[in-house]
C-alpha positions, 0 to 999 in steps of 0.5 A: 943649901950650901954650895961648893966655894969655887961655885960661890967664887964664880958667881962673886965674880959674875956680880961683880962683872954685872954691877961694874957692867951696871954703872956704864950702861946706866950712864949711857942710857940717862943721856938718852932716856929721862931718868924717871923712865930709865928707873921704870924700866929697870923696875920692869926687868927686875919683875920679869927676872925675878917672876921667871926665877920663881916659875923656873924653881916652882916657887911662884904661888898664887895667895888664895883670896881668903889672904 
């Protein structure tokens, strides 16, 4: 699938905002949370995110036992 370049651009730029976005809240939140915890529940968005995106495209299949 390819995309078109000024979509590719927004979406350079939106990552770009996200992980510079990342590095402050980050810090913010180690002061607050332990950092094993901080990591578990980035794990856990991550998962959440990653599964509704799957749902979303129709992507998400479920092995079957013989797997």
């Amino acid at each position: 699938m390819l995309i078109s370049r000024r979509k590719a651009l927004v979406l350079f730029i939106i990552l770009i905002f996200v992980w510079g976005l990342n590095w402050s809240v980050v810090k913010v939140i180690v002061q607050e949370i332990p950092p094993l915890w901080t990591s578990a529940i980035r794990s856990l968005i991550a998962a959440v995110a990653v599964f509704a995106a799957q749902c979303m495209t129709r992507q998400f299949v479920i092995p079957k036992r013989r797997d």
